[in-house]
C-alpha positions as a printed Julia matrix, in Angstrom:
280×3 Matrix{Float64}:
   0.0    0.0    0.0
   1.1    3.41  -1.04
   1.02   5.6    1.33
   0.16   9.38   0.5
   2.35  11.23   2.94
   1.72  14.74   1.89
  -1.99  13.75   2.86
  -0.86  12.57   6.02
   0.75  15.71   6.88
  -1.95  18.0    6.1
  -4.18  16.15   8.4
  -1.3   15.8   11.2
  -0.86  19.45  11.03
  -5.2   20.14  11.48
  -5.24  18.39  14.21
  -2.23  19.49  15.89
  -3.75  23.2   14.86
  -7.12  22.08  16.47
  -5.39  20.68  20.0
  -3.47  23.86  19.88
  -6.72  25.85  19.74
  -8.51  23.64  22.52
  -5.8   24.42  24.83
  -5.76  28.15  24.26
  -9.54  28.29  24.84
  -9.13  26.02  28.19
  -6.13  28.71  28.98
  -8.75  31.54  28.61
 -11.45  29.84  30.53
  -8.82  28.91  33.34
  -7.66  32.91  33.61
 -11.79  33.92  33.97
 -12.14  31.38  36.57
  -9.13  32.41  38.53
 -10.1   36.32  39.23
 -11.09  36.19  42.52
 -14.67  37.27  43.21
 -16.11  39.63  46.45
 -19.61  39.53  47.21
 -20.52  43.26  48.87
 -23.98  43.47  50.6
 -25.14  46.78  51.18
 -27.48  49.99  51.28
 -29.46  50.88  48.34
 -28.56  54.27  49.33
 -24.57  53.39  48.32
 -26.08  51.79  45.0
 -28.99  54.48  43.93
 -26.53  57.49  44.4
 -23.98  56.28  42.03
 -21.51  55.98  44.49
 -20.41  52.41  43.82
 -19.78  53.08  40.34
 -17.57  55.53  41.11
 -15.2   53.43  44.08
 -15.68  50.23  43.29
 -13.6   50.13  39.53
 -10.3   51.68  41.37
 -10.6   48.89  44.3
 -11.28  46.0   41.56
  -8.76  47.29  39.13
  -5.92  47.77  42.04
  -6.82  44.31  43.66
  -7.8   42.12  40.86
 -10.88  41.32  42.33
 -14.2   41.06  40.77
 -17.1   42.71  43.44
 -20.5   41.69  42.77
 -23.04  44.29  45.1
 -26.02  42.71  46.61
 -28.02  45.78  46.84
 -30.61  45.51  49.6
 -32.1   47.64  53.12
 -29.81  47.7   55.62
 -31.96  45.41  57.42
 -31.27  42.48  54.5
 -27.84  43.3   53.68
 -27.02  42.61  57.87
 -29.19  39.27  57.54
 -27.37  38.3   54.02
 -23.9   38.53  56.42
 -25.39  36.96  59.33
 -26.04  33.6   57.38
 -22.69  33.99  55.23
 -23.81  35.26  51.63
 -21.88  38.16  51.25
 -17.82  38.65  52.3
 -18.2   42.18  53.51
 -20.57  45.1   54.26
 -21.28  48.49  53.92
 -24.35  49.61  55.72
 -25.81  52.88  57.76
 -27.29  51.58  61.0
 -24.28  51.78  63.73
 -26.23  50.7   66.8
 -27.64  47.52  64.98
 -24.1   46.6   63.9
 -22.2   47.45  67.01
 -24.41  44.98  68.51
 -23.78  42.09  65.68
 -20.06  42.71  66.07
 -20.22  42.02  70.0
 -22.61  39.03  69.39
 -19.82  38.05  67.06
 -21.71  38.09  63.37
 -19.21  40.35  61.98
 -15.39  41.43  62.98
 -13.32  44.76  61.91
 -15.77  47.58  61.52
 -15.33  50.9   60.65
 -16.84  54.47  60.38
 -16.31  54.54  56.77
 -18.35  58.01  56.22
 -21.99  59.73  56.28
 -24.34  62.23  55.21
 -28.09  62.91  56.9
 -31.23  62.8   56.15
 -33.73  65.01  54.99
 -37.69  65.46  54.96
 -39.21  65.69  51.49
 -42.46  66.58  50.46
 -44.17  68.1   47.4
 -43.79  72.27  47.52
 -47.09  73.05  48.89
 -46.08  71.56  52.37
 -49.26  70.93  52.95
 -48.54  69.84  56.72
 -46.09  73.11  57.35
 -43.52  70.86  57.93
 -41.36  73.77  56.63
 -42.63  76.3   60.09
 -40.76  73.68  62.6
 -36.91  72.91  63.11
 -37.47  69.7   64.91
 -38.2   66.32  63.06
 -40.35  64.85  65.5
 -42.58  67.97  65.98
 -42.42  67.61  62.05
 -43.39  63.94  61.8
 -46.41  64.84  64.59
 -48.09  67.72  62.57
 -47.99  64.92  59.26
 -49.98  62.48  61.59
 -52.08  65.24  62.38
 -53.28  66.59  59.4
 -52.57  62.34  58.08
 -51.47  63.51  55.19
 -49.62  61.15  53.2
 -46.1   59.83  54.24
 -43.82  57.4   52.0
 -42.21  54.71  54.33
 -39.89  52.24  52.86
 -40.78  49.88  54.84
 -38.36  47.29  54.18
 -36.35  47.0   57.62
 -33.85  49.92  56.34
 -31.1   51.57  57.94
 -33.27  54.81  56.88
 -36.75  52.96  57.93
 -34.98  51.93  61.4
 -33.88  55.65  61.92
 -37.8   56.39  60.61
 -38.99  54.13  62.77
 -37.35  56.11  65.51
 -38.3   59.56  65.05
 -41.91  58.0   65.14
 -41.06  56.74  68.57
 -39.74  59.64  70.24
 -42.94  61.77  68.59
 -44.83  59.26  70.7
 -46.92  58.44  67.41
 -47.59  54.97  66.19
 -48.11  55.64  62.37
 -51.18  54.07  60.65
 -53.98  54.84  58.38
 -54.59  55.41  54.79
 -52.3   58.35  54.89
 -49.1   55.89  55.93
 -48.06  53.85  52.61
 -45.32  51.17  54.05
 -44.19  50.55  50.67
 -41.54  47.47  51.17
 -38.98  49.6   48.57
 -35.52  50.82  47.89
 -34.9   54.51  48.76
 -35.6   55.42  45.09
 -38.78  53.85  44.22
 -39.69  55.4   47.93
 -38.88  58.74  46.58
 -41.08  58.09  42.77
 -44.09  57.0   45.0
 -43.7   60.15  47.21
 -43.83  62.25  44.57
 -46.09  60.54  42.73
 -48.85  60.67  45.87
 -47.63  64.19  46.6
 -46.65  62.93  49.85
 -43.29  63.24  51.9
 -40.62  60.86  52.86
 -37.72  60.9   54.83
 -34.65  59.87  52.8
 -30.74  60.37  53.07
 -28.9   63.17  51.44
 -27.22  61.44  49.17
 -29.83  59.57  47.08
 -32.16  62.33  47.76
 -29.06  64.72  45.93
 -28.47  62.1   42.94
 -32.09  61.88  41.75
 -34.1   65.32  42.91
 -33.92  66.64  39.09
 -36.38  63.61  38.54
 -39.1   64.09  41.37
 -41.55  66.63  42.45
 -40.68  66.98  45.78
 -38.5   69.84  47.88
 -36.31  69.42  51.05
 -39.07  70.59  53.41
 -36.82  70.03  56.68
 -33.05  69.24  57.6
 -30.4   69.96  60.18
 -31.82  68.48  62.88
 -28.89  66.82  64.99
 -30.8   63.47  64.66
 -30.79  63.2   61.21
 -27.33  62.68  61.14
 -26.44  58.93  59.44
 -23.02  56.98  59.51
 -22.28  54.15  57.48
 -19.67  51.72  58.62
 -17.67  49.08  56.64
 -17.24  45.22  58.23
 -16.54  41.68  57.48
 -18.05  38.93  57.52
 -16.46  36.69  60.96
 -14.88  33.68  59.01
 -14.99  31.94  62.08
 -18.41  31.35  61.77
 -18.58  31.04  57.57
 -15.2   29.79  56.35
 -15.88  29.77  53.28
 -15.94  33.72  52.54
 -13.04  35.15  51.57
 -11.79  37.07  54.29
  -8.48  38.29  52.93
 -10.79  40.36  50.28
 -12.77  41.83  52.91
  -9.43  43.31  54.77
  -8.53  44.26  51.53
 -12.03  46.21  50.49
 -12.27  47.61  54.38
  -8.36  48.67  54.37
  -8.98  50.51  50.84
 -12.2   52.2   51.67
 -10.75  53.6   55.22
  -7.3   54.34  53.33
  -6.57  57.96  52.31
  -7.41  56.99  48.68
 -10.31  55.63  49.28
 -11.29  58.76  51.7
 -10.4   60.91  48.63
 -12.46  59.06  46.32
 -15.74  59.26  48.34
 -14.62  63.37  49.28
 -14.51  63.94  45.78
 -17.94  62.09  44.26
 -20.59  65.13  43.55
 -23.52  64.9   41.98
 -24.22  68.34  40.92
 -22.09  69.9   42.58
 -22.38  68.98  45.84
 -20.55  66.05  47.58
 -23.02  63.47  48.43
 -20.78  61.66  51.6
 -18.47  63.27  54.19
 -15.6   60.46  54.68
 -14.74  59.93  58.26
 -12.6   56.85  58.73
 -10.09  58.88  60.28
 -12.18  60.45  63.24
């Protein structure tokens, strides 16, 4: 038999071709699959400003990692740590997490920064919230005339501090003028000023959408408005699996001077949406 060699070549040189190309593709995949990944819970607040968009590239493209937010109420993003979902946090209710840390859910937290809240309403005021300097003599004259307040509702560190101001008013809210809606801070704020209602939200969402909604700051400045967000891990103790070393890493770069500078220096419109504060 006759063999053709310069057919045999042709084919030995395809399929060394092909193997070549299999093992560049596994090569790829292999690189993908290597970045390492961070899972972030936290505040729709951090997400609905735009404020993530603007840290989060530097930290990834310094690190190498890959951060994927889990953007929920404060309330959700402390339970998503609590049973081990997420790696790290960055949330605005410091009483609620002071007391996780000492029951021993989380480890290394951090003032990271924070803003305040704000009353909205439409421009009418049509409870004078506007004639009073105190929030809870604010929330009292919207129960009395019930006219219609936006809650979020969904276990929020701004619901919590709502809930709050309520309690020290001595007013349990309820009626058809007191919409618990179960939403993030911006679909709060739509509904508000679609129902000509008010709200109480934090600056910095408040700052990032108000071109969009009929509604006016009605009343700030009051001392308990005022609203910290920390940073903290996860305590691998109790969830080995996260990845712990990422969480030092996000905490350490959000309370380092560049990340301080990066959250300083994020405006919307002008005006700086977060005041950082690791350093106090």
């Amino acid at each position: 038999m006759k063999f053709n060699w310069k057919v045999i070549v042709s084919i030995m040189v395809f399929l060394l071709a092909a193997l070549v190309s299999v093992a560049g593709c596994g090569d790829r995949g292999a690189v993908s699959e290597t970045q390492p990944e961070l899972t972030l819970a936290t505040t729709t607040s951090t997400y609905d400003s735009g404020l993530l968009d603007e840290v989060l590239p530097v930290f990834e493209e310094k690190y190498g990692y890959k951060v994927h937010v889990v953007s929920v109420g404060t309330g959700a993003a402390l339970e998503t740590g609590r049973r081990g979902d997420c790696d790290v946090l960055l949330v605005h209710a410091k009483e609620q997490e002071l007391a996780l840390v000492e029951e021993g859910h989380f480890v290394d937290r951090y003032d990271v920064m924070y803003n305040d809240f704000v009353v909205v309403g439409p421009e009418a005021d049509p409870a004078g919230v506007a004639s009073v300097q105190d929030v809870k003599a604010a929330f009292a004259k919207i129960a009395e005339e019930e006219t219609v307040f936006v809650s979020r509702g969904d276990d929020s560190g701004t619901h919590k501090a709502e809930l709050k101001i309520w309690e020290k008013a001595g007013i349990q809210p309820q009626g058809d003028w007191y919409h618990s809606v179960g939403q993030g801070m911006g679909d709060t704020l739509r509904m508000a000023g679609e129902m000509r209602g008010y709200a109480l939200t934090d600056r910095g969402t408040w700052i990032a959408m108000r071109d969009s909604l009929d509604l006016e700051v009605v009343l700030e400045g009051d001392p308990v408005l005022f609203n910290q967000y920390g940073v903290m891990a996860v305590n691998p103790d109790n969830h080995p699996h996260i990845d712990y070393d990422g969480a030092g890493k996000f905490i350490d770069f959000f309370i380092s001077d560049e990340g301080q500078e990066l959250i300083a220096g994020f405006k919307k419109h002008g005006e700086q949406l977060f005041v950082p504060n690791a350093s106090s």
